[in-house]
N, C-alpha and C positions, 0 to 999 in steps of 0.2 A: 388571407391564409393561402400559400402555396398547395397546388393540386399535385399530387406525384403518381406516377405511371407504376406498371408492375415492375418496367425494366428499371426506372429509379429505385425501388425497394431493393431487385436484385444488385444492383454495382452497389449501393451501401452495405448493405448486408456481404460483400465480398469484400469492401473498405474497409468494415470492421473486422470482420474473418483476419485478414493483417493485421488490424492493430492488436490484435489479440498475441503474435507473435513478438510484441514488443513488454509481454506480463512481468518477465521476470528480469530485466537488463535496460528501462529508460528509467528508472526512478533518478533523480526528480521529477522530472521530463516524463507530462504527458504521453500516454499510449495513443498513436494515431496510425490511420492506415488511409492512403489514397489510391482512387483506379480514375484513369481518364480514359472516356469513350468520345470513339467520332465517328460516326455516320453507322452507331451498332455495333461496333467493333472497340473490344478493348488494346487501347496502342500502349498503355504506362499502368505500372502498379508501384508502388511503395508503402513502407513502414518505415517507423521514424526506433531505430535501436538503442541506442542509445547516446545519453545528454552529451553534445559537444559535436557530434556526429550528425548526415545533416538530415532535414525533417523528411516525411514521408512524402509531400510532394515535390520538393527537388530530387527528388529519389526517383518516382513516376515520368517526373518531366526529361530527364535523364536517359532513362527507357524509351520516352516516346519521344522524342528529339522532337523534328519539324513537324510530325504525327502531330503534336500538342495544339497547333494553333487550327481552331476553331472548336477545338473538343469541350466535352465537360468533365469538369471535376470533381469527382465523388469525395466528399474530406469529414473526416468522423469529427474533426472541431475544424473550428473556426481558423482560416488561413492568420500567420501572428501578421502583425504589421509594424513590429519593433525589432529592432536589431538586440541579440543577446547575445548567445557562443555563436550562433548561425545569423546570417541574413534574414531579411523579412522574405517571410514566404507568400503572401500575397504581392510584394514585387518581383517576386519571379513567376509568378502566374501571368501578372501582368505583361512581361517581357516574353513570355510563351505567347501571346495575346489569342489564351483561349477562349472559349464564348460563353462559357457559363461555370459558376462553381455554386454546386450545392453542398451545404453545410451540416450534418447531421446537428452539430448543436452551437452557439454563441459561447466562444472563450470565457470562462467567469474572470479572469486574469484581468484587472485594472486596465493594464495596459496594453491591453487587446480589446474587450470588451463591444465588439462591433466595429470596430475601426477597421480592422481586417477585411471585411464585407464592406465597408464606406468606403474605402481605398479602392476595391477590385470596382463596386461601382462608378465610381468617377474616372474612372479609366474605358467603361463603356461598356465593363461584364456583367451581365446578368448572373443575381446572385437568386440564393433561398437558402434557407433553415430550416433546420424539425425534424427531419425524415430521420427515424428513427432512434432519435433524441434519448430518450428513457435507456436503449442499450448501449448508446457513446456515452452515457453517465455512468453508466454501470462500470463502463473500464476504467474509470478514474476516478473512484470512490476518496481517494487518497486529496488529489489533484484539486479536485472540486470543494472538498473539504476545507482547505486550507484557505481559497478564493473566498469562498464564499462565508467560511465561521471563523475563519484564521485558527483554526484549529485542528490535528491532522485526525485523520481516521483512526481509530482506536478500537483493536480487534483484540478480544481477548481468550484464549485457547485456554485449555482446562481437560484433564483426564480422570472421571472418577470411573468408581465398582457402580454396578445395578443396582445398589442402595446410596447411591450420590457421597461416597466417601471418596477422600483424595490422598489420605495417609492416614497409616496408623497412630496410635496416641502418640509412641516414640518416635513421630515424625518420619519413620519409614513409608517410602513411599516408589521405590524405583524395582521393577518395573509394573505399573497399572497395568499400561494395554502392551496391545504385542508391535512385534515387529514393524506388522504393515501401519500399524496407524501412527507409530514413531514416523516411519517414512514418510507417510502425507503429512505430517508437520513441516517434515524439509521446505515442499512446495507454499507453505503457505508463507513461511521465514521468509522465501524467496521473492514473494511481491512484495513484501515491506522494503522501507527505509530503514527502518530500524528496529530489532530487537529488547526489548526493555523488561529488566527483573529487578525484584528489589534484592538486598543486603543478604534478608535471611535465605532465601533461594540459594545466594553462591555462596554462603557458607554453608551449609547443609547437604546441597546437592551436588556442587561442585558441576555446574552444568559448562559447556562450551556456547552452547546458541548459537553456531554455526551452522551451514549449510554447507550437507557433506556429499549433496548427488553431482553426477558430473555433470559436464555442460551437455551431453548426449540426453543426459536422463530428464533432463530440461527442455530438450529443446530449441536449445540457445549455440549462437557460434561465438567463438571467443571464449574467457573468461568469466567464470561462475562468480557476480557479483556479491559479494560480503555482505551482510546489512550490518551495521553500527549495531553492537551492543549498549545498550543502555542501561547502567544501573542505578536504581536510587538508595544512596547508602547516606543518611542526614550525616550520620557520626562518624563518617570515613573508617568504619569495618575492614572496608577491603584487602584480603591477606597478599599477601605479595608472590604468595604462589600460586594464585588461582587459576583452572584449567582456561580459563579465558584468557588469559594473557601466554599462552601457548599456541593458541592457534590465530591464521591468518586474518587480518579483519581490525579495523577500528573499535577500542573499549572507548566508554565514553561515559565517565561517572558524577552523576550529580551530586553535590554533599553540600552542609552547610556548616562543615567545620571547617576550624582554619589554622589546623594544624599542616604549620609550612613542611617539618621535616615529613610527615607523612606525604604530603602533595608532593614534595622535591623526586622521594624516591616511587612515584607511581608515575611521576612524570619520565623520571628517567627510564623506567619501563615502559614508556611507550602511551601510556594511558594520558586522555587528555579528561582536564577537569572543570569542571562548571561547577564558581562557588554563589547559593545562595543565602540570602539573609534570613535570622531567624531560627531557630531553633528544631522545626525540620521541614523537611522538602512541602509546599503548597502543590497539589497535583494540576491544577490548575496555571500556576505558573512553569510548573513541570513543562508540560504541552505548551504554553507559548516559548521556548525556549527551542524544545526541539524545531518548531517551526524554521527558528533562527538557524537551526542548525541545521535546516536544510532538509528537512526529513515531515513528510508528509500522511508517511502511513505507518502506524505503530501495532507492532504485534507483540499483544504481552503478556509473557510465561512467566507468572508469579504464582507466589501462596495465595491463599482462602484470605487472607488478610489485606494483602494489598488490592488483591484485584476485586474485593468487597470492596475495599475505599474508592475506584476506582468508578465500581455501579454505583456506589449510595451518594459519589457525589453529581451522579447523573454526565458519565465523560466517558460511556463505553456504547460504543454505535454497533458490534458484533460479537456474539460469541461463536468460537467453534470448540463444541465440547466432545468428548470421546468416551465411550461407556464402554466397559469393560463385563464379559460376562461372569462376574464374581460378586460375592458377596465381602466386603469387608466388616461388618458389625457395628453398632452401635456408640462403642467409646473411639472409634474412628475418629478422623477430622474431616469438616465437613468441605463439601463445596466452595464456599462463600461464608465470609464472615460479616452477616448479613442482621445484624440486630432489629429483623422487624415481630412488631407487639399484634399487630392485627392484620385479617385478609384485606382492610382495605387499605394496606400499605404494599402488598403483591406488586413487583415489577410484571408487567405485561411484556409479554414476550411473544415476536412473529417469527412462526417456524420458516425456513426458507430452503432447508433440503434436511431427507435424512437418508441415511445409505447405508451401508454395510463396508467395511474397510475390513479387512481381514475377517476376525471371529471377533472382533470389535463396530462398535454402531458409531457417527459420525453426526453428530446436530448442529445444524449451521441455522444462528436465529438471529434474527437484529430485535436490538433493546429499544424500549418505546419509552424515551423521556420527553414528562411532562414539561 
């Protein structure tokens, strides 16, 4: 097991500090950030922005031009060692011929998977892993997800009253909480790949599921990345004037009907469709599809219904819920459409922040399936 220094803890911990500017604009694409030091001295920083664009240490290297050779390399993952939109980036480490790179964690990516570090080493670099491993996981909740379960992260946001209601009997439900905790929904739209609601949602609500903050309010330079709307609609619902097909941004609707003239004219609006077999959407095949389609982190703004189906069939790894100081009543609709008979059927739930967002409260928990 490698021994790491304080100054190693420090340049990682500044390595991640970067990739953390990469939260709202690499998806697909790994969040990474690298610093190379030589003799104490930091000569090269990078972040990897986004997918197509190049990684965070050709970025660094860049920076630290002939600086680079004998430095080491701070890299929140594993250098790739395959060519994809960009070059292998452990062959241009190599061609830097810096003298060490250390790796906060090993690629979960097949085709990385430690080759990246087998490459740097047969070339005569001195490599290492771990340092600080647990928080380069944590930036790529999505990324890792998919490596490792083939299946994407699956966050599910929710807004009830101080008595856990989310709408009235008549399905009124707009607005729960205030302004500000609308607004921190933006930010969390913004790390996903994709947005995903069911049928009754966008005929009810008539929601956008857009991200409406500008790239300032982010953050970010360039272009405020869209996330793909996702709806699951079995019986092709979907009205032809829905507010989602108004604004900027890929719709992307699963059904399992095979009504051509309905596909013909959602196609020709713009909407791309995914038909599956069977009589309605499997949620399970749901998420391996999205996979396919490129999309790693799901954030999903649905009814008590779906996003019940969603925990009960053990497929939701976060909630982030928003409580409102109000009372809604009793013949309210509830939370979750959660049909359990006894306490020892309780989903267990780890709290993992709670805050204050406006005059609204903010619970951010991950779901502990068996």
């Amino acid at each position: 097991m490698s021994v790491f220094s304080a100054d190693d803890h420090a340049y990682m911990a500044r390595a991640l500090q970067l990739a953390r500017y990469g939260l709202y604009t690499t998806h697909p694409n790994p969040r990474v950030g690298c610093v190379l030091v030589r003799a104490g001295e930091v000569v090269g920083e990078g972040w990897h922005e986004r997918a197509g664009q190049a990684h965070a240490e050709v970025i660094a290297l860049r920076t630290a031009g002939e600086r680079a050779q004998g430095a080491t390399a701070y890299v929140t993952l594993e250098p790739c060692s395959h060519y994809g939109r960009t070059p292998p980036c452990a062959e241009a480490l190599v061609d830097a011929k810096v003298a060490k790179v250390i790796a906060a964690m090993i690629d979960p990516n097949p085709l990385v998977a430690g080759s990246g570090l087998a490459r740097l080493n047969a070339a005569g670099i001195e490599t290492a892993s771990g340092l600080l491993a647990t928080e380069a996981r944590a930036l790529n909740p999505g990324f890792i997800s998919v490596m490792e379960r083939q299946r994407p992260l699956v966050r599910v946001k929710m807004a009830m009253s101080l008595d856990g209601r989310t709408a009235m009997a008549s399905g009124e439900s707009i607005w729960i909480t205030s302004e500000a905790a609308r607004r921190d929904v933006q930010f969390w739209r913004a790390q996903a790949g994709a947005v995903l609601t069911g049928i009754d949602t966008v005929l009810m609500d008539k929601p956008q599921l857009n991200i409406r903050l500008a790239a300032e309010e982010l953050g970010i330079n360039g272009e405020v990345r869209q996330p793909v709307r996702v709806v699951l609609d079995s019986n092709l619902r979907f009205p032809l004037d829905a507010p989602l097909l108004k604004t900027v941004g890929k719709v992307l609707i699963y059904t399992c009907s095979s009504d051509t003239e309905k596909i013909d004219l959602l196609q020709a609006a713009g909407v791309t469709i995914r038909q599956f077999t069977g009589r309605r959407l499997d949620l399970k095949q749901v998420l391996a599809a999205l996979v396919l389609d490129g999309i790693n982190e799901v954030h999903v703004e649905a009814g008590a219904t779906l996003s019940g189906q969603f925990i009960e069939q053990g497929l939701v790894d976060q909630l982030v819920i928003y409580m409102a100081p109000h009372l809604m009543g009793s013949v309210a609709r509830p939370l979750f459409n959660l049909p359990l008979a006894n306490m020892a059927e309780r989903y267990a739930l780890e709290i993992r922040d709670i805050r204050a967002i406006g005059q609204d409260w903010r619970i951010l928990a991950d779901v502990h399936q068996e």
